[in-house]
C-alpha angles and dihedrals in degrees: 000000000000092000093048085049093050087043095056092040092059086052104054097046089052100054086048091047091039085047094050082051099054085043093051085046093044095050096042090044089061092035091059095042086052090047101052082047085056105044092039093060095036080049083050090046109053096036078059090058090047097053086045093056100043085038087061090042109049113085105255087216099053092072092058096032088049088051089044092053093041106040089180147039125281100022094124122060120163123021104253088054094099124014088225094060102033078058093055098032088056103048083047076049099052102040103048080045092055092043100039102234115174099202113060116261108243135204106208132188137173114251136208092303100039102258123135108245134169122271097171140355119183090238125114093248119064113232091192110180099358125145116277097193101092087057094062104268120113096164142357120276133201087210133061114259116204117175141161122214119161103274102031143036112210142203129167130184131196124234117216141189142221093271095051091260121140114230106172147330137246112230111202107182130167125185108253083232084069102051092046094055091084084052096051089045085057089048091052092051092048094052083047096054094026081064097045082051094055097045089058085045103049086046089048087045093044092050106031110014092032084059095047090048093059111045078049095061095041077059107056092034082065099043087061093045078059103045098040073057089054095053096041085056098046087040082055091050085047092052086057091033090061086040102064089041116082120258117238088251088069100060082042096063101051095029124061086223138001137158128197123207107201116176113164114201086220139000099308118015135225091220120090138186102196124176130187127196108217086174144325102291101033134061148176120224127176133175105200137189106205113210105275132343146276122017098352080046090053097041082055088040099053083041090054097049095039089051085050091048085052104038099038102054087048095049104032091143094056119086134243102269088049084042091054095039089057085053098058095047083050091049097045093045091047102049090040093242094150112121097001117134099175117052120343087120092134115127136085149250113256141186119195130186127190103202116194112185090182088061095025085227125136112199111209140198135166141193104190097321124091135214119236107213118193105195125155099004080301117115110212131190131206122183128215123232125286088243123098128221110245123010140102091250093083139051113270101238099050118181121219136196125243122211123204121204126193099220126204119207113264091048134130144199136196128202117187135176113230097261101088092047092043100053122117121235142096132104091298102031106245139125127303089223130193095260083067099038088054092045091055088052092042086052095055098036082138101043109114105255088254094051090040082055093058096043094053083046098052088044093057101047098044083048081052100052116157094336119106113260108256100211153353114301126216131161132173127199125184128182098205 
């Protein structure tokens, strides 16, 4: 027991502490995401401001003067070669110097072909008259250009003159590597932290949580000892419940056919078919709804077929309605109903029949439950009477009718407790009700009994359907 709680414990412990992980990565994930967005346009930005202003700064006229005086690549050599192009070559300096630019800020212009080539870096070395291509810029533009591609972030100026002309352009780039440094730093700070955050908090979930988790689990792990004792206890009502019920064998061999549909709501059902042979011609047969369901049904349940197997045996000659009027007085007296006002509404809803094949005669008599009769190809039904066996509802000594019917060989009768009629399903959600129940009979008269079963069965569930099944089902059918 120990060992499963620690188990669980550990478990647990580690789902909450995994959980906590995916959320930190999660959130620095986005964070970081967030983060290079943010620096890679900051890093767009301010290399924007930094073309704009060298852009204002630079002499519009040095770019072209500078291509007039050196007509081809290479003639310049050092900066200080030339005043024009030290003036422009500091102010590229300082400023990729001041803003910390890795790749050296460049002023570009078309020459007399038409190709961009370089005017200026603010390198050491100069690059006059090389190919600018390779930098990003394919043609001089009179608007700024910004742009983003995987390898480089990208700004470019023009420089214009006093007539509106464009000369030449001023090309500030910086390798995206470099403007997500900043991000990568922040990434580094938020593992850091992220790992100082998970030691306090697998130190908070090993001492407080841990002890709470397991307490829970000692908890539950004794809830379900007590409840697997609970089960065992009501699989063990519904093995005698089972036990003081008939088996199908009995009707079968008094019948020439019968099926039984028996559907308890929960473990043990509140809901009983019962028989008793008083000789060889003659039989009682009854269909009940205990009061409730479950394990109080079944209590009821267990209290209404032991008082039959007791009443009957000792009254064969009397008939059903004097069967069921002893049964209530049982019941009253048993459960102590007498006088009560408030509560005392245990009993259950019974329909008995007393079968002579010598006379070809069924007795019948109801307390709330009908009997459905099929005789000549007509299916009948009579009800019971609107009185219950048992409860303080009701006088104590409760008269019942008796109906006698006059059977053919070849009939059939069904007795049935409310739950099949009563279920939910259905496209629209509504009752089964009895007027159905009686159509499908009336649909497979000449079905054989077995075949008639399945089919009651098929047409419940798929009524059913995914709805819970509201109560205890029980259906008995007799070819008498």
């Amino acid at each position: 027991m120990q060992a499963a709680q620690k188990a669980g414990s550990r478990r647990i412990l580690r789902l909450l502490y995994g959980t906590l992980v995916v959320l930190c990565a999660a959130f620095i994930g986005a964070a970081h995401w967030h983060e290079l967005r943010s620096q890679r346009q900051e890093a767009l930005d301010r290399l924007g401001t930094v073309a704009a202003t060298l852009a204002d700064q630079i002499p519009a006229r040095h770019p072209s003067l500078l291509m007039e005086k050196y007509g081809a690549a290479g003639l310049i050599i050092r900066p200080t070669q030339d005043a024009r192009y030290f003036l422009v070559h500091e102010q590229l300096r300082k400023a990729a110097l001041r803003n910390g630019l890795q790749a050296p800020l460049l002023v570009v212009a078309a020459d007399e072909r038409g190709r961009m080539v370089v005017i200026a870096t603010s390198e050491e070395q100069p690059r006059f008259r090389e190919p600018a291509a390779p930098w990003g810029s394919d043609r001089l533009s009179t608007e700024a250009v910004r742009r983003m591609d995987d390898q480089w972030i990208l700004a470019a100026e023009p420089i214009i003159d006093e007539r509106g002309a464009v000369n030449a352009q001023v090309l500030a780039r910086m390798p995206v590597t470099q403007a997500e440094a900043g991000a990568f730093a922040a990434l580094l700070r938020h593992i850091v932290v992220a790992l100082l955050l998970f030691g306090l908090a697998g130190l908070f979930l090993l001492r407080s949580v841990g002890h709470w988790v397991r307490q829970n689990e000692a908890d539950r792990i004794a809830l379900a000892a007590r409840n697997l004792d609970i089960s065992d206890s009501i699989a063990y009502a519904g093995r005698i419940q089972r036990a003081l019920v008939p088996p199908a064998s009995a009707y079968r061999e008094f019948f020439d056919a019968a099926f039984i549909i028996d559907r308890p709501k929960d473990l043990v059902s509140g809901d009983f078919h019962w028989c008793h042979r008083v000789s060889p011609d003659v039989c009682f047969v009854a269909a009940a709804d205990a009061t409730g369901h479950g394990l109080p049904g079944a209590m009821m349940a267990a209290i209404g077929c032991s008082l039959l197997n007791e009443i009957v045996p000792a009254h064969a000659e009397k008939d059903p309605s004097e069967i069921l009027g002893m049964l209530n007085t049982r019941v009253v007296t048993t459960l102590h109903q007498q006088g009560q006002r408030r509560g005392g509404g245990d009993g259950m809803d019974i329909a008995l029949c007393r079968i002579d094949r010598a006379q070809r005669e069924i007795l019948f008599a109801g307390a709330f439950r009908p009997l459905f009769w099929l005789h000549d190809g007509q299916l009948s039904v009579i009800n019971g009477d609107r009185q219950p066996v048992g409860g303080a509802h009701h006088e104590l000594d409760r008269r019942f009718t008796c109906h006698r019917l006059a059977y053919a060989p070849g009939d059939r009768i069904y007795l049935f407790s409310d739950g099949y009629v009563d279920q939910f399903g259905g496209p629209e959600r509504k009752r089964f009700m009895s007027d159905r129940l009686q159509q499908l009979l009336e649909r497979n008269l000449a079905e054989p009994m077995d075949r008639q079963a399945e089919l009651l069965e098929q047409a419940f569930l798929a009524w059913k359907g995914a709805e819970e099944q509201v109560d205890d089902v029980c259906l008995l059918g007799i070819a008498v």
